[in-house]
ZADO-300013 format. One record per residue (C-alpha): residue number from 1; residue in one letter; z, y, x. Coordinates in steps of 0.1 Angstrom, whole numbers. Layout:
NUM  A  Z  Y  X .
...
% end
This chain:
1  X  2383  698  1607 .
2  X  2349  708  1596 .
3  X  2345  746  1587 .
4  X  2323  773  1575 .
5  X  2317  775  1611 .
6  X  2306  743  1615 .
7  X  2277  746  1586 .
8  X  2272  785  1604 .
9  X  2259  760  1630 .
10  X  2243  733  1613 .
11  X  2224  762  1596 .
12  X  2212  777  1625 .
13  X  2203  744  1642 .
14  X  2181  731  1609 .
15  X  2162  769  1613 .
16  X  2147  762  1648 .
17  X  2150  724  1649 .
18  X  2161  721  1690 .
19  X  2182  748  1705 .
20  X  2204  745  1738 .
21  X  2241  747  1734 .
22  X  2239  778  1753 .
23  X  2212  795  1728 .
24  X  2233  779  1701 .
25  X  2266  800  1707 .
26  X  2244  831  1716 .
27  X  2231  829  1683 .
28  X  2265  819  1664 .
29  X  2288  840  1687 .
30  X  2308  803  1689 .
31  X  2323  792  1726 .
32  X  2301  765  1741 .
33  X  2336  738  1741 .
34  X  2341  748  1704 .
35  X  2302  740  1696 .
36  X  2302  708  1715 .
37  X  2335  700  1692 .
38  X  2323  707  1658 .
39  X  2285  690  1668 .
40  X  2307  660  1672 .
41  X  2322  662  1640 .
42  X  2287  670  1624 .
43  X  2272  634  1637 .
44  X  2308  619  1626 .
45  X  2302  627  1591 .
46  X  2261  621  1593 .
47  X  2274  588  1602 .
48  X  2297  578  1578 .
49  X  2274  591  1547 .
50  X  2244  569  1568 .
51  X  2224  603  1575 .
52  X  2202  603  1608 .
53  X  2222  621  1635 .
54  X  2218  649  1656 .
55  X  2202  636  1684 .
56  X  2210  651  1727 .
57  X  2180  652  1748 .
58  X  2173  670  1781 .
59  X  2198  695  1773 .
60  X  2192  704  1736 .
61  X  2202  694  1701 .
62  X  2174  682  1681 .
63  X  2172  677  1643 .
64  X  2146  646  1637 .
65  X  2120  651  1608 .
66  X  2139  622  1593 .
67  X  2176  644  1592 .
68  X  2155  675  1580 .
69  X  2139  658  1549 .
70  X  2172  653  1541 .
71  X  2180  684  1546 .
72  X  2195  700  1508 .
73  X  2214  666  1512 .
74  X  2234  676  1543 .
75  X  2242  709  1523 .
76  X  2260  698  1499 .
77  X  2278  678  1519 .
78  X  2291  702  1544 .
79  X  2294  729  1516 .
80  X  2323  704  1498 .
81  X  2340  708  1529 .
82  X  2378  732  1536 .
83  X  2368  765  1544 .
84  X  2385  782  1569 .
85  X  2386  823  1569 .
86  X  2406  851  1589 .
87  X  2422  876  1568 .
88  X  2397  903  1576 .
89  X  2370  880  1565 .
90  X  2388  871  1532 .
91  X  2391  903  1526 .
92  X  2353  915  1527 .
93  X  2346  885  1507 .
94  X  2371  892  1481 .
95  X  2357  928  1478 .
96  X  2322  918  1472 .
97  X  2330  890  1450 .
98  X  2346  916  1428 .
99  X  2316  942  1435 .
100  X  2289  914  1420 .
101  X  2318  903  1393 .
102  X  2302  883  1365 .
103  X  2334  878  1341 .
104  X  2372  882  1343 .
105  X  2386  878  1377 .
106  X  2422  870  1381 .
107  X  2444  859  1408 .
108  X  2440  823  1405 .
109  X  2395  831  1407 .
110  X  2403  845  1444 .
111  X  2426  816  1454 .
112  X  2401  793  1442 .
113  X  2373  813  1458 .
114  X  2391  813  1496 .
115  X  2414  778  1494 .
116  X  2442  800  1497 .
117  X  2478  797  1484 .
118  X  2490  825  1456 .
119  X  2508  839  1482 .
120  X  2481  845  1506 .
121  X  2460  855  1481 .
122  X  2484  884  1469 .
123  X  2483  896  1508 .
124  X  2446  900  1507 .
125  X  2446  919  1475 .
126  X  2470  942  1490 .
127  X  2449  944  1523 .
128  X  2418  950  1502 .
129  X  2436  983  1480 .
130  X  2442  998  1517 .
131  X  2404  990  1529 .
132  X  2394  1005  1496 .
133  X  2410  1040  1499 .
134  X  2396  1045  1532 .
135  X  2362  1047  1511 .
136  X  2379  1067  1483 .
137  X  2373  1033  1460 .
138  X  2401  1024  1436 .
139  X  2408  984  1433 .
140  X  2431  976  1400 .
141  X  2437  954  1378 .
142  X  2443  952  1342 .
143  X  2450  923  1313 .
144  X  2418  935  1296 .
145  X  2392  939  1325 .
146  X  2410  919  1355 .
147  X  2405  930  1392 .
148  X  2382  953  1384 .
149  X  2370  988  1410 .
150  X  2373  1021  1399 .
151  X  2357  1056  1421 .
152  X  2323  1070  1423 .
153  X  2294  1044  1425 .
154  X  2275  1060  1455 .
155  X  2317  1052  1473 .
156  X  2315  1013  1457 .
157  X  2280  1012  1479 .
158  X  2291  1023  1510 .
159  X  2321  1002  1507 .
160  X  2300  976  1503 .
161  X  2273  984  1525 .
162  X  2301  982  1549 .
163  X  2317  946  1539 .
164  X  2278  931  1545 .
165  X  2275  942  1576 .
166  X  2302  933  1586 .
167  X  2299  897  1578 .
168  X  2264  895  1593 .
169  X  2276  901  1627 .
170  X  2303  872  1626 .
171  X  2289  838  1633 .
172  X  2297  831  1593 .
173  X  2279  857  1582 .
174  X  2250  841  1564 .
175  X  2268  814  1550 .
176  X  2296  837  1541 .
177  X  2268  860  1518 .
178  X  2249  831  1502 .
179  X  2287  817  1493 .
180  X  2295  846  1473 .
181  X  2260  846  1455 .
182  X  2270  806  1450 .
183  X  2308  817  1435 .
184  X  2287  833  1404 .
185  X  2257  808  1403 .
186  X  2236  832  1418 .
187  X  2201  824  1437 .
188  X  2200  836  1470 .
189  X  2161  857  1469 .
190  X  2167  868  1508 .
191  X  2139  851  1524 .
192  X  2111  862  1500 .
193  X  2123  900  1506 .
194  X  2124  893  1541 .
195  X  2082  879  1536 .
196  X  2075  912  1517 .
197  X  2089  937  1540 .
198  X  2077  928  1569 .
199  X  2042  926  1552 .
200  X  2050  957  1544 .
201  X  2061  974  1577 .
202  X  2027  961  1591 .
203  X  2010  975  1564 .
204  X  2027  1013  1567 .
205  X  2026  1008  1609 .
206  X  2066  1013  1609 .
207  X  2091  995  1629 .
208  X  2122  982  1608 .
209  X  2157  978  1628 .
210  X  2159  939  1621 .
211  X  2195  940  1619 .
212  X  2199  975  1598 .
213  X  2171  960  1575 .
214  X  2186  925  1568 .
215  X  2221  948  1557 .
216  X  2199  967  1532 .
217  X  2183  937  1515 .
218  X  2213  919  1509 .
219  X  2230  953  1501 .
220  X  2200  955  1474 .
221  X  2207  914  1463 .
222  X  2243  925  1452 .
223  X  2232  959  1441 .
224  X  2206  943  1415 .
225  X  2238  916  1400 .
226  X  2258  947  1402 .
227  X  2230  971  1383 .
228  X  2225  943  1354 .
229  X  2262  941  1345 .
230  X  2274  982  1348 .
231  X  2238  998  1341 .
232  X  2259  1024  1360 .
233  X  2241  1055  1370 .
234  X  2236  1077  1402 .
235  X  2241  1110  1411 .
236  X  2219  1117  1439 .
237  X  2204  1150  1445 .
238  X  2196  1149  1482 .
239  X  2166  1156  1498 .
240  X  2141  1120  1498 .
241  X  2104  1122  1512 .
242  X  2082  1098  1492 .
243  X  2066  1076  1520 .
244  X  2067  1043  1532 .
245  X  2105  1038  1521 .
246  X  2099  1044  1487 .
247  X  2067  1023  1485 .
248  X  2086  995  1504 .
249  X  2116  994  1476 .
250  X  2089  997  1448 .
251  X  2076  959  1465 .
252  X  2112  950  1468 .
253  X  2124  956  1435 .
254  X  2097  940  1418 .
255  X  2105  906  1435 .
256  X  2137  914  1421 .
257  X  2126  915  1385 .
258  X  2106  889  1387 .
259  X  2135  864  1397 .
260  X  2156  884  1370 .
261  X  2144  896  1338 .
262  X  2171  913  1327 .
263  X  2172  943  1355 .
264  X  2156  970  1342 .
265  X  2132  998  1357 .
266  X  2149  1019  1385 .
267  X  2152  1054  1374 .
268  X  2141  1085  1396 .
269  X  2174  1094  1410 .
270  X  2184  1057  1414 .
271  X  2149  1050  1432 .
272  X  2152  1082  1456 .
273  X  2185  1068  1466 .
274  X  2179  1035  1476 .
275  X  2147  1049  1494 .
276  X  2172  1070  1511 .
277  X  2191  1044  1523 .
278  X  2165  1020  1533 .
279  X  2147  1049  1554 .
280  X  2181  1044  1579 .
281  X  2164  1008  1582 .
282  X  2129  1023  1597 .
283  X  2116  1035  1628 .
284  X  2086  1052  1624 .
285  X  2067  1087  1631 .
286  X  2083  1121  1617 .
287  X  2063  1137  1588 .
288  X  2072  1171  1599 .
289  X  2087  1192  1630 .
290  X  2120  1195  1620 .
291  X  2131  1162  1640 .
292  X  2113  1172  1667 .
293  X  2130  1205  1670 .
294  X  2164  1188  1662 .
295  X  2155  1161  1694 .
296  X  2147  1192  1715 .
297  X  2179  1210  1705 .
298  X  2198  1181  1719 .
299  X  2182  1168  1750 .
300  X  2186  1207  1760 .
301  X  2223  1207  1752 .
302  X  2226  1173  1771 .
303  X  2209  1190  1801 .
304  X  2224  1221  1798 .
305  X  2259  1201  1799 .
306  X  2253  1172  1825 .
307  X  2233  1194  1850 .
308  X  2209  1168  1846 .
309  X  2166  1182  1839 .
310  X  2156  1142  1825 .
311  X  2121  1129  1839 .
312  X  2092  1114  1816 .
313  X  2110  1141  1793 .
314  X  2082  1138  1768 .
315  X  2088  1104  1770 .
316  X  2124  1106  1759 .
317  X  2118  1130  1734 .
318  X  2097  1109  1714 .
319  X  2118  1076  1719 .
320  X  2152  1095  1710 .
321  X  2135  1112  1679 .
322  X  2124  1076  1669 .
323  X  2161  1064  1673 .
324  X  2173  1104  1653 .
325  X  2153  1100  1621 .
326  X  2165  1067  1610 .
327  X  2200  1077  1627 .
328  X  2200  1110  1602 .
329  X  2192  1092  1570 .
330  X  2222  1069  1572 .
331  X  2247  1096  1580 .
332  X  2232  1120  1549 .
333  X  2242  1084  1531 .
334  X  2277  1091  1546 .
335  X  2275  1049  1555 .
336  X  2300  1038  1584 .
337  X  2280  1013  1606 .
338  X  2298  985  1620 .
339  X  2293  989  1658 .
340  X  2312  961  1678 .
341  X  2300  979  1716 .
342  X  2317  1010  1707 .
343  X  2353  1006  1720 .
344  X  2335  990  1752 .
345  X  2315  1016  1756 .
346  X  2337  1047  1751 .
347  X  2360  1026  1776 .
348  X  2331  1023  1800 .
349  X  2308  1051  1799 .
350  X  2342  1077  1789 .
351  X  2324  1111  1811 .
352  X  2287  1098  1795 .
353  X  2305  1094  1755 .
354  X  2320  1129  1759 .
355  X  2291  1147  1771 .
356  X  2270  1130  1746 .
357  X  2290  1136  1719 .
358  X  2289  1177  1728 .
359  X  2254  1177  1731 .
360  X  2254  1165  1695 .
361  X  2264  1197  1685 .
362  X  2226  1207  1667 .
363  X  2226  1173  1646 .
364  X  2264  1178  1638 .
365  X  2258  1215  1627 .
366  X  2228  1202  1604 .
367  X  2248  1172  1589 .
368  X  2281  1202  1586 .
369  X  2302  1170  1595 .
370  X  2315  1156  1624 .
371  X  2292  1122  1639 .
372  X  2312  1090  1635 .
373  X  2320  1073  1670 .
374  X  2302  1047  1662 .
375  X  2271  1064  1657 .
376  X  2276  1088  1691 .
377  X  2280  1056  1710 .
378  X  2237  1047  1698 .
379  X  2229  1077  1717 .
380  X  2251  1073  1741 .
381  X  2237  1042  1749 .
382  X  2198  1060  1748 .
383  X  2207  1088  1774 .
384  X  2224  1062  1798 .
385  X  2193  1039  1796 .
386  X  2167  1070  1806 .
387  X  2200  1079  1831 .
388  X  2199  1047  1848 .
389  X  2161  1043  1844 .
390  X  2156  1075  1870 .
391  X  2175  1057  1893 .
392  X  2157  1023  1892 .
393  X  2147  1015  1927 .
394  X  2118  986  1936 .
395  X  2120  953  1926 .
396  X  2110  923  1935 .
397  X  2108  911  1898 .
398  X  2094  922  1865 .
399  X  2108  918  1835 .
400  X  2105  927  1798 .
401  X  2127  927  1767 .
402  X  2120  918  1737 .
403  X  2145  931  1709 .
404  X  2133  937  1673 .
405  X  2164  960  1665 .
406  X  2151  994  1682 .
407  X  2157  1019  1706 .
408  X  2191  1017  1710 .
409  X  2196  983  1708 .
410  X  2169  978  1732 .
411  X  2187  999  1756 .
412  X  2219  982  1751 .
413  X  2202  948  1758 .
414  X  2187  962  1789 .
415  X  2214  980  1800 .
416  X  2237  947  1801 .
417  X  2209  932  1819 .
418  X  2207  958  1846 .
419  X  2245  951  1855 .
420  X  2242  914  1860 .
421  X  2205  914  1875 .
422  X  2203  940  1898 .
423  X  2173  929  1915 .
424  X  2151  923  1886 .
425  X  2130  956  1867 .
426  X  2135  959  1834 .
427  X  2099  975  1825 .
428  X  2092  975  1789 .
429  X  2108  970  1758 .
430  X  2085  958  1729 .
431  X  2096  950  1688 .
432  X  2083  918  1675 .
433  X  2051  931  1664 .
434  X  2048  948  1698 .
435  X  2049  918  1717 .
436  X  2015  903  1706 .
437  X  1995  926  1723 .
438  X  2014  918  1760 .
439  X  1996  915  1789 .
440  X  2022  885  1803 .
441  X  2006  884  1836 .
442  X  2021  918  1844 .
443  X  2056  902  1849 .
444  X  2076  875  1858 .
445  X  2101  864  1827 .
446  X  2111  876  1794 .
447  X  2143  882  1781 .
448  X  2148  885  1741 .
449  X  2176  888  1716 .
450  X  2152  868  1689 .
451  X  2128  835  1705 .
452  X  2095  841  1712 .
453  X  2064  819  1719 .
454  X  2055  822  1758 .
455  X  2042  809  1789 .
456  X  2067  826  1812 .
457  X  2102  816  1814 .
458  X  2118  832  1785 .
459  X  2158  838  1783 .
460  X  2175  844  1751 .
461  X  2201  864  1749 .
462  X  2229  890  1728 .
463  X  2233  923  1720 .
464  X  2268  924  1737 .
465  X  2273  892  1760 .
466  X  2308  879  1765 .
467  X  2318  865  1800 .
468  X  2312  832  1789 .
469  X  2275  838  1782 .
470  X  2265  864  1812 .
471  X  2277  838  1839 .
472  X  2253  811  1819 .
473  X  2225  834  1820 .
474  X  2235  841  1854 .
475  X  2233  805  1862 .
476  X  2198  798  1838 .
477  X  2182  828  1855 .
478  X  2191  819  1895 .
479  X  2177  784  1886 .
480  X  2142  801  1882 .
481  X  2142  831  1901 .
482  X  2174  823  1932 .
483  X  2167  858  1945 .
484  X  2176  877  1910 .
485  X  2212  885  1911 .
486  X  2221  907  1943 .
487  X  2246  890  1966 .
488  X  2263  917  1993 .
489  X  2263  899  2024 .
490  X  2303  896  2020 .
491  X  2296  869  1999 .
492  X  2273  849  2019 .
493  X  2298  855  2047 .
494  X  2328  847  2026 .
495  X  2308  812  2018 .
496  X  2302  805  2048 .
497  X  2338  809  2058 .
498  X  2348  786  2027 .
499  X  2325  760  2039 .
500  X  2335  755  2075 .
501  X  2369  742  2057 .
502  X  2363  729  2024 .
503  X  2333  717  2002 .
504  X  2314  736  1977 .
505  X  2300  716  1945 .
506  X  2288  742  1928 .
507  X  2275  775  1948 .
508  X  2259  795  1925 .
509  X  2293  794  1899 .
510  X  2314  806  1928 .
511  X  2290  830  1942 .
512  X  2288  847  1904 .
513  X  2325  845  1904 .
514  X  2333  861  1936 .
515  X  2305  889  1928 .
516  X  2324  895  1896 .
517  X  2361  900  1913 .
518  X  2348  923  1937 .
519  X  2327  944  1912 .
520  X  2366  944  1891 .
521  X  2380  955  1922 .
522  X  2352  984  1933 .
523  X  2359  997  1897 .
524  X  2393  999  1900 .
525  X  2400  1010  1937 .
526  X  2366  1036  1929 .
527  X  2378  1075  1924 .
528  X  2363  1108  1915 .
529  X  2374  1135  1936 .
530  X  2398  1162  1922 .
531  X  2385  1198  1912 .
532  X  2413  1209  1938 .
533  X  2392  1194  1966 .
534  X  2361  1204  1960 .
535  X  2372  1244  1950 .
536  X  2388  1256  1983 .
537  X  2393  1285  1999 .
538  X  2363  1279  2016 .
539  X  2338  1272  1986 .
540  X  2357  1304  1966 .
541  X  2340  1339  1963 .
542  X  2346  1364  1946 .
543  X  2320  1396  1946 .
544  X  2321  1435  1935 .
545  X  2285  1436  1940 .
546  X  2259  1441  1910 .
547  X  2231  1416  1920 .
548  X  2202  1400  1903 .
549  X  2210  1366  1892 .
550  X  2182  1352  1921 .
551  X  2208  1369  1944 .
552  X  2237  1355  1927 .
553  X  2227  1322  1926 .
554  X  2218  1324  1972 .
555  X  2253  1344  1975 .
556  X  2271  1313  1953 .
557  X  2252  1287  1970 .
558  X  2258  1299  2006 .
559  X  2294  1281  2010 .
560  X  2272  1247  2008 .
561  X  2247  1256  2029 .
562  X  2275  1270  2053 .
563  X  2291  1235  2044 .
564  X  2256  1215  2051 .
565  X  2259  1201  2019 .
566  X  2226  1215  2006 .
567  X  2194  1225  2022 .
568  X  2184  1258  2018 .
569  X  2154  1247  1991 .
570  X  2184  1238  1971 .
571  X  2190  1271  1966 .
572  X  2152  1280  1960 .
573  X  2149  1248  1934 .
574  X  2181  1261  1914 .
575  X  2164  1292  1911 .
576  X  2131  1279  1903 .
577  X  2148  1254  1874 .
578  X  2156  1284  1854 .
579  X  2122  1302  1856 .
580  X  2106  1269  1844 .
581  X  2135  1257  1814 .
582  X  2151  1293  1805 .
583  X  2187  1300  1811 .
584  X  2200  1259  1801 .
585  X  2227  1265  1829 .
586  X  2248  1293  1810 .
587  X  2277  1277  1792 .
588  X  2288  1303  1773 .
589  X  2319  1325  1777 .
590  X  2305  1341  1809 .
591  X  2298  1309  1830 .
592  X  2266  1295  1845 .
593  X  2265  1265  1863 .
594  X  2233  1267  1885 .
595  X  2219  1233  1897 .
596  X  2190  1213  1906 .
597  X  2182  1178  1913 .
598  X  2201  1157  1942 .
599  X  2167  1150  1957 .
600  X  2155  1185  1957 .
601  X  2184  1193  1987 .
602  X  2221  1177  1983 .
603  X  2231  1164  2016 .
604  X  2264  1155  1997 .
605  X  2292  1158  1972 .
606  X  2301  1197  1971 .
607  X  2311  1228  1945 .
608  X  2315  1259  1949 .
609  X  2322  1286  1924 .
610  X  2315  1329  1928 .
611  X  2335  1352  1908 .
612  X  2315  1384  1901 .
613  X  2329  1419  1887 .
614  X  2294  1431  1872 .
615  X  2279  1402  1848 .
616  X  2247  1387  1857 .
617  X  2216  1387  1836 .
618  X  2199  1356  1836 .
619  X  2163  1358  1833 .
620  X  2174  1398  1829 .
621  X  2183  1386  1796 .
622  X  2217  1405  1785 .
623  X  2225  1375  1756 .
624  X  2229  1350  1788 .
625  X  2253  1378  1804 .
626  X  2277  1358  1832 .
627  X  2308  1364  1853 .
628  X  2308  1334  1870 .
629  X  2289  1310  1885 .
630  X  2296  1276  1893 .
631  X  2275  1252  1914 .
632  X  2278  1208  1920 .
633  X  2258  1192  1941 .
634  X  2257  1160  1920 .
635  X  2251  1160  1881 .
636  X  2277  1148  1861 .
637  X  2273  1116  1841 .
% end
């Protein structure tokens, strides 16, 4: 059957021409077998209409200059064909057909719209009504107006805001968006507001997250049909700084009215708004300290609660505030981003989400509302990058990232690349604009979630991989570089063993295999030690003494260096951590957890935890007044 999905492809393929199949189902999120099956059916119906085909050659699909002249041609065709849709992508579908509603709509326009039955169509409607609430956004319908929304606009915008990107990060997406526009004879002006903002962010020197910003325009497509029907109004009386955003949705809008004569001017409130949300599309530079200070607040918190004083702090500050101010301006929009890595990575960095989402607290207390999941798992994702990045041992190759979607993404890229490449450094991480002025001669391969022109070998790849696509890479990336990918000597030894009694076609595949059951294994057979074993009797103390806090922190540590679990310039480091950073290690309610870092005297894994009678002043400060002090060896991530 030929699908949506099918043109999803075709559309992608006609874009750059010649792709892989690999790149192909990295960029349409389809299964390499279920690509190969609906090529096949592409070139079957080329042929019967007597279209050039798509041709195979060393490995990639190629679209001739004779099959893209033709090119509105194979369109058409495809577009007459069934369209298949889950129920969660009806829905969205059904919602923003309504949103951008031209006329009447009744029950027969949906079933008509989808190739649905009645009954199927009824379902949607009724799974639509319960995906409305959740945005306080009525869906009715009456003899006079027909399926028709009811709530507060700013409510219809999120909801909607919501429904796009959520189709963009199916394989459908695209296609799925310009349909819509289709169902009510509307041009799709996307590519031209794609030409003027990125003019723009060159112009204003801003960075715009690709993926956030592509949401926004089409959010601002429907808005504009939905603008020139309702002429509804907004109520928006949040803070907006005039800068680049506004200036950038000035450009926008005008291409707008251009195409469409009949949208008027954007009032003041109405323009602050949009700027609003567009400035959750950019990265750029603060226009004032109060990010700054907000950053500061919450790397503290995070060190204060992981035990952990980052390196190249400066460093972090500045790329975390970068991530923070476009981060801020979508949650003061109260939007609910569509995050498909955050169930993975709650389940995979659990300790890491919770600490993160603590240290929080300072943005959450600004905001006066509690940080969506969804958004915790961005940060979560930029603190485990700078984590792992202290660790980073030598490598034998260099690599860089390109990724157009910012911070976090970037992270999240390089972060899945880490795991599978153990043996390559990840250096540098550089936007689209960024990557014209690399030096390439500084490294050995690039990776990139968009193509880029290059000399070295380049490897595209996703945001989130599936299995499917890191044992490809895995296989693309040994072909170049065989020493990339760290092999314990298990494996070779486990080989070798195979060999001696049967014979292996395909080495690498197995090798990747094997490397990934084992890892499965480690994970699961791998254990944190209970608090019972590392607070004994032995590691216990408990003191009538009044002491200094210099002399609290020696008499707490001395079970450890009893132990030989630290050295004694452990002891002198903690000591020296608070005289250079203040009192970060009191956590409140008369507890201080004194530490330092593992290279500065841990011989191994060890607590130990003093009880005291008289409270201890750190710094001789009585606000940081503490009964107890706990020490660990190890930070906790």
């Amino acid at each position: 059957m030929v699908d949506n999905r099918t043109l999803a492809v075709l559309m992608e393929l006609f874009a750059t021409k010649r792709e892989s199949l690999y790149e192909l189902s990295i960029q349409t999120g389809i299964d390499k077998h279920q690509l190969q099956s609906n090529l096949e059916l592409v070139n079957q119906l080329l042929q019967e209409h007597s279209l050039p085909q798509l041709h195979f050659r060393e490995g990639e699909f190629l679209v001739s200059p004779d099959l893209y002249a033709q090119k509105e041609k194979v369109f058409s065709l495809f577009r007459s064909r069934q369209i298949y849709l889950s129920q969660e992508e009806r829905q969205l579908l059904i919602y923003l057909y309504t949103f951008i509603r031209r006329d009447f709509i009744a029950n027969s326009d949906y079933q008509e719209l989808l190739s649905v039955s009645r009954n199927t169509t009824l379902t949607d409607i009724k799974s639509v009504k319960n995906l409305c609430l959740d945005f306080q956004v009525g869906f009715d319908y009456s003899r006079a107006q027909g399926y028709h929304l009811l709530g507060r606009e700013e409510d219809k915008h999120r909801l909607a805001l919501y429904a796009i990107s959520h189709c963009l990060q199916s394989a459908i997406g695209v296609w799925a968006l310009d349909y819509i526009l289709q169902a009510w004879g509307q041009d799709n002006p996307m590519e031209e507001l794609k030409v003027v903002s990125q003019q723009a962010c060159q112009a204003y020197q801003v960075s715009a997250l690709e993926g956030k910003l592509d949401e926004y325009l089409y959010f601002l497509i429907f808005f504009a049909l939905r603008q020139e029907r309702t002429r509804a109004s907004i109520s928006w009386d949040s803070e907006t700084r005039q800068g680049c955003a506004s200036a950038l949705l000035e450009r926008l809008w005008q291409v707008l009215c251009f195409r469409n004569k009949d949208l008027l001017e954007l009032d003041s409130a109405t323009a602050a708004y949009l700027s609003h949300l567009l400035q959750g599309c950019l990265e750029g530079e603060a226009q004032d300290g109060r990010f700054y200070q907000l950053t500061l607040a919450i790397v503290e918190e995070m060190e204060r609660l992981s035990l952990v004083t980052f390196d190249q702090r400066s460093e972090m500050i500045a790329g975390l505030q970068r991530h923070l101010i476009p981060a801020y301006y979508r949650l003061t929009s109260r939007l609910i981003p569509v995050n498909s890595y955050t169930e993975t990575i709650k389940e995979e960095h659990a300790d890491l989400f919770y600490l993160v989402k603590k240290a929080l607290r300072p943005l959450e207390e600004q905001l006066g509302f509690e940080i969506p999941d969804s958004e915790v798992s961005y940060f979560v994702i930029h603190f485990g990058g700078y984590l792992e990045a202290a660790q980073q041992p030598s490598h034998r190759h260099q690599a860089l990232v390109v990724c157009p979607n910012g911070v976090s993404s970037s992270l999240i890229v390089k972060e899945n690349l880490r795991q599978l490449f153990p043996n390559i450094y990840f250096a540098d991480t550089y936007s689209i604009q960024g990557w014209e002025t690399v030096d390439e001669k500084q490294y050995d391969m690039v990776f990139g979630t968009v193509k880029v022109d290059t000399d070295l070998p380049f490897f595209l790849v996703s945001q989130v991989m599936t299995a499917s696509h890191k044992k490809e890479l895995f296989q693309l990336v040994n072909r170049y570089f065989p020493n990339a990918a760290y092999f314990p000597l298990e494996i070779e030894q486990l080989l070798a063993l195979i060999g001696q009694h049967a014979t292996i076609h395909q080495e690498q595949p197995l090798k990747y295999e094997l490397v990934q059951f084992l890892n499965q294994r480690s994970l699961e057979q791998r254990r944190s030690p209970m608090l019972e074993e590392l607070l004994t009797a032995e590691t216990f103390q408990r003191s009538e003494q009044e002491l200094e806090w210099q002399a609290a922190i020696a008499l707490a540590a001395q079970p450890l260096l009893d132990s030989g679990a630290i050295q004694p310039h452990y002891t002198e480091a903690m000591i020296r951590k608070v005289e250079e950073f203040g009192p970060f290690i009191d956590l409140g309610k008369g507890i201080a957890i004194p530490h330092a870092r593992p290279e500065d005297g841990v011989q191994e894994l060890g607590m130990s935890l003093l009880v005291l009678d008289k409270p201890v002043h750190l710094l001789d400060d009585p606000k940081h007044k503490n009964f107890k002090m706990k020490l660990a060896t190890h930070p906790i991530c």
